[in-house]
Structures are given as structure tokens and as C-alpha cells.
C-alpha positions in Angstrom: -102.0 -38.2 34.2 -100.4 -38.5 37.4 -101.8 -40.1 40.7 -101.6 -38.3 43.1 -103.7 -40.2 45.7 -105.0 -43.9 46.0 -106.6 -45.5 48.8 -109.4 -48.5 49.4 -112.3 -48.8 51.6 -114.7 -51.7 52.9 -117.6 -52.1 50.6 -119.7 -51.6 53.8 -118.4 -47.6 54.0 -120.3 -45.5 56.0 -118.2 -42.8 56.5 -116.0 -41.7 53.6 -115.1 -37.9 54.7 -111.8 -39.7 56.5 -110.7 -40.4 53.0 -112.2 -37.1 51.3 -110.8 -35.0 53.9 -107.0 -36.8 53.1 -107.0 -36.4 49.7 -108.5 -32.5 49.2 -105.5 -31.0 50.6 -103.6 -32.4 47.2 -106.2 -30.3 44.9 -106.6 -33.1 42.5 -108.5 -32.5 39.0 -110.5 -35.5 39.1 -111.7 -37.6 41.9 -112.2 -41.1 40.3 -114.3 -43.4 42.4 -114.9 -47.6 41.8 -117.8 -47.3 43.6 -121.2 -49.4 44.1 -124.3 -47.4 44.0 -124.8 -47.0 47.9 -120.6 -45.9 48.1 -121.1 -43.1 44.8 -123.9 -41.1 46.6 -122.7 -41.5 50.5 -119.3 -39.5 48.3 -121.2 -37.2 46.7 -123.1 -36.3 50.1 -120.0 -35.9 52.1 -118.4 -33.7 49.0 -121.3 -31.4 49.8 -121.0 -31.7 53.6 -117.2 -30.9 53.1 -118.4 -28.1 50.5 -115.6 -29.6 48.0 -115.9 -29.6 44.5 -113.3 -31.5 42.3 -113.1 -29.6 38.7 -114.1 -33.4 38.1 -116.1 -36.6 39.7 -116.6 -39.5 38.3 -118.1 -42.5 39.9 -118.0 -46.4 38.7 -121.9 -47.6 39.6 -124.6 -44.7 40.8 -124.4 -42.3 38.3 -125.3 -44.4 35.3 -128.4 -45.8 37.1 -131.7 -44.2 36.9 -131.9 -43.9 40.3 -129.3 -42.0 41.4 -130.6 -38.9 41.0 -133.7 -40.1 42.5 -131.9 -40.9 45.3 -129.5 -37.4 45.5 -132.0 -35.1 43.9 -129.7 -32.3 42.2 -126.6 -32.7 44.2 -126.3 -35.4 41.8 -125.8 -32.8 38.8 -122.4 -33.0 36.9 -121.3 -36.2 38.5 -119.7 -38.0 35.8 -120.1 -42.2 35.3 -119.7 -44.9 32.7 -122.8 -47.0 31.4 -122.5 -49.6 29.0 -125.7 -48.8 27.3 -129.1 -45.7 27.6 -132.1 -45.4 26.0 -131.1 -42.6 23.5 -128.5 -44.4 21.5 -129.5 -45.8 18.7 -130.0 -49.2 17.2 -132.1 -51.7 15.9 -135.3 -52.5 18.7 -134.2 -49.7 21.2 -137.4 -47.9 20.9 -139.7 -50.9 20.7 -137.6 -52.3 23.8 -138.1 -49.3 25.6 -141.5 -48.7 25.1 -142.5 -51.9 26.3 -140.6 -52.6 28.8 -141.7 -49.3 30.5 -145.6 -50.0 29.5 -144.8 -53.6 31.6 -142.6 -51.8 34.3 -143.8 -48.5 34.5 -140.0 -46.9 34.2 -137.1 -46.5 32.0 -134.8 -49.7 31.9 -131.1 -49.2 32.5 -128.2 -51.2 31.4 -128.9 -54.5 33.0 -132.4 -54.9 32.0 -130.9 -54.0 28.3 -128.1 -56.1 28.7 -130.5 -59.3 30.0 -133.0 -58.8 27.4 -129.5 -58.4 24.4 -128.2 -61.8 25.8 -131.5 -63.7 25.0 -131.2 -62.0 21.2 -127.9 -63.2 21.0 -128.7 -66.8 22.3 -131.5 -66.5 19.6 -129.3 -65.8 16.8 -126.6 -68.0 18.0 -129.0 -71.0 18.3 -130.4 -70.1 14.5 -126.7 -70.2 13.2 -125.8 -73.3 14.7 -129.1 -75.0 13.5 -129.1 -76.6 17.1 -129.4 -76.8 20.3 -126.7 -78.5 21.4 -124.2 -76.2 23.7 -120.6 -76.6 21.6 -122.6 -75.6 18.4 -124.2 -72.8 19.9 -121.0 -71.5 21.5 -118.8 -72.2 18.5 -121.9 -69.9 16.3 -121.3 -67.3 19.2 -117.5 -67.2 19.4 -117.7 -66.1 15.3 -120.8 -64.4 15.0 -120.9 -60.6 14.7 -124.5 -58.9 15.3 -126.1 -55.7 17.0 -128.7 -56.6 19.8 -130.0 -53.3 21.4 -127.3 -53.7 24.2 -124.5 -52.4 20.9 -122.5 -54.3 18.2 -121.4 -57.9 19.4 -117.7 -59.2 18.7 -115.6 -61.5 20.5 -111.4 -61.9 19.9 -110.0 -65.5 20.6 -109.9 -65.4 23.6 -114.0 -64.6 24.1 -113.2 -60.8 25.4 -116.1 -58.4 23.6 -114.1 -56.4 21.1 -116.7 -54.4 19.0 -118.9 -52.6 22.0 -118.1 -49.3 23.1 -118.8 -47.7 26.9 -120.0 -44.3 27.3 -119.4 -41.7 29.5 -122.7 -39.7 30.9 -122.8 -36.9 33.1 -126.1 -36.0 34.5 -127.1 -32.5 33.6 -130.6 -30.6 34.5 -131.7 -34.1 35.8 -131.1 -36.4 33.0 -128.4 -38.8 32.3 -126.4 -37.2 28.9 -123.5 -39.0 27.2 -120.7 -36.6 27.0 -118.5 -39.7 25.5 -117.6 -40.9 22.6 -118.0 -37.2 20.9 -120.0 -39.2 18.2 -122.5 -40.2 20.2 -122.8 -37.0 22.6 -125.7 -35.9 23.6 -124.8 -33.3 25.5 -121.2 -31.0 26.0 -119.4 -32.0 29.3 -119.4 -29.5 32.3 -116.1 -28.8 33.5 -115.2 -28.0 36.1 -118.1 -28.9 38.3 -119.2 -25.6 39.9 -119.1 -24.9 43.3 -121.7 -26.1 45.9 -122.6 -22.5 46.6 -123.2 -21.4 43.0 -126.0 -24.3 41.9 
């Protein structure tokens, strides 16, 4: 791969076309931004203002919330992001959690509610191994226990780093949030490259 542009901006970006309208005239493949939510669709606004299409976009947080496409409507088709978890992997409780927690909520949860309610299974099971409540027990059972809450499978190396959960890539397509990444997990084949503004 070779870089062909790099550049920061304020977290409080209103304008990014400065930046878009630099980096266009190098024709890059993939426009890779580490983005908050409000920063990935203000991009994806301006890519349609400036009518460019990258054959690739992929955005840190906004895509792999449910809202983003709430938020863009269908300018936010084909936008690529990571997520570390969606409803439609499998695992143990992912359909029970899901179900209830949009029966409570009245929506879909997304990563962090899954990733809150994982923790509190983990402290659960970390708290059973150890037999106690007392905190160097409990994170002694965690640092060598090796589960699967509905978040994914839970490892930690040495040096407490998570070694056994994957990430995903999703793109959204037809209005729903696909994983494209790992190809075992797919639920969807990636579009590449994104068409153009004028052909959606």
C-alpha cells in the first residue's frame, strides 16, 4: 500500500472539503478516515457536495453505528467501517440479548450496549472462578480465563491486550449494516468501487 496523502483536523471540523479538495487531485483508491461519528458523515456530505467518489471509503466511528444511516439516509450506502461486534453474528445469548434489549429500548443495540452488557458476563464468570469477591482474585481469574460473552471469544496475552476477538468490517448496503470482513463471517460481498454519485 502506499500513502499517498496524510493530514489531521480538529475534532471540532466543520468544514472538511479544504482537506477533500487537497487530496482528490492524487486519485487515491481508498480514503481512510479516523473519524468520530459527527466528522464520518460531515465527509461523506462534502464527498457528495464535491461529487467524488473514492473506488473506496472507509470511516473509523459512523458507519458501524445504527444511526448513521439514519442520519445520511442513502448517501450513506457503500461506506465502509469497522465494528467490534452486530446483531447477526452468532454466539451464545445474541438473540436473547437482542430481543430484549430492543423490547426495553425499542431499537437495535450496537456495539457498546453489547460490549457493556459482555463486561458484566465476564465479571460474572470471573467472580464464580475466583470463588470471591476480592479484586486480585477476580483479576487474576480474568487475566487466565478464556470464555465467549455475546460481545465474541475472550482472551488476554501477558500483558492484558485481548488476543482471541476478531473486528469486522461492514459496509452498509440497501440500508443495512453487512459484514463484508472476515470472509467467514460475511454477510454480504463488498461493493467496489463505490459508484458514482450520479449513478445511485
Amino acid at each position: 500500500m502506499q500513502v499517498v496523502f496524510r493530514e489531521e483536523f480538529e475534532s471540532d471540523v466543520r468544514d472538511v472539503s479544504p482537506v477533500l479538495t487537497r487530496v482528490r487531485p492524487l486519485n487515491p483508491d481508498v480514503l481512510i478516515g479516523a473519524t468520530y461519528p459527527e466528522e464520518s458523515t460531515l465527509i461523506v456530505r462534502q464527498l457528495k457536495d464535491l461529487d467524488w467518489a473514492p473506488k473506496m471509503v472507509a470511516l473509523t466511528a459512523g458507519p458501524g453505528l445504527p444511526d448513521f444511516y439514519d442520519t445520511l439516509g442513502p448517501d450513506a450506502e457503500y461506506m465502509f467501517g469497522p465494528t467490534q461486534w452486530e446483531p447477526g453474528v452468532s454466539g451464545p445469548g445474541v438473540r436473547e440479548f437482542v430481543s430484549s434489549f430492543g423490547a426495553r429500548f425499542g431499537y437495535e443495540p450496537g456495539y457498546h450496549a453489547a460490549g457493556g452488557f459482555a463486561s458484566t458476563q465476564l465479571l460474572e464468570q470471573a467472580i464464580q472462578r475466583a470463588g470471591s469477591f476480592d479484586n486480585e482474585k477476580i483479576r487474576e481469574a480474568l487475566a487466565t480465563m478464556e470464555t465467549t460473552t455475546i460481545f465474541g471469544p475472550y482472551r488476554v496475552d501477558a500483558t492484558g491486550a485481548q488476543t482471541a476477538k476478531p473486528m469486522y468490517l461492514l459496509q452498509w448496503l440497501r440500508g443495512e449494516r453487512k459484514i463484508v470482513w472476515p470472509d467467514d463471517l460475511a454477510e454480504a460481498t463488498y461493493v467496489i468501487p463505490t459508484p458514482e454519485w450520479t449513478r445511485r
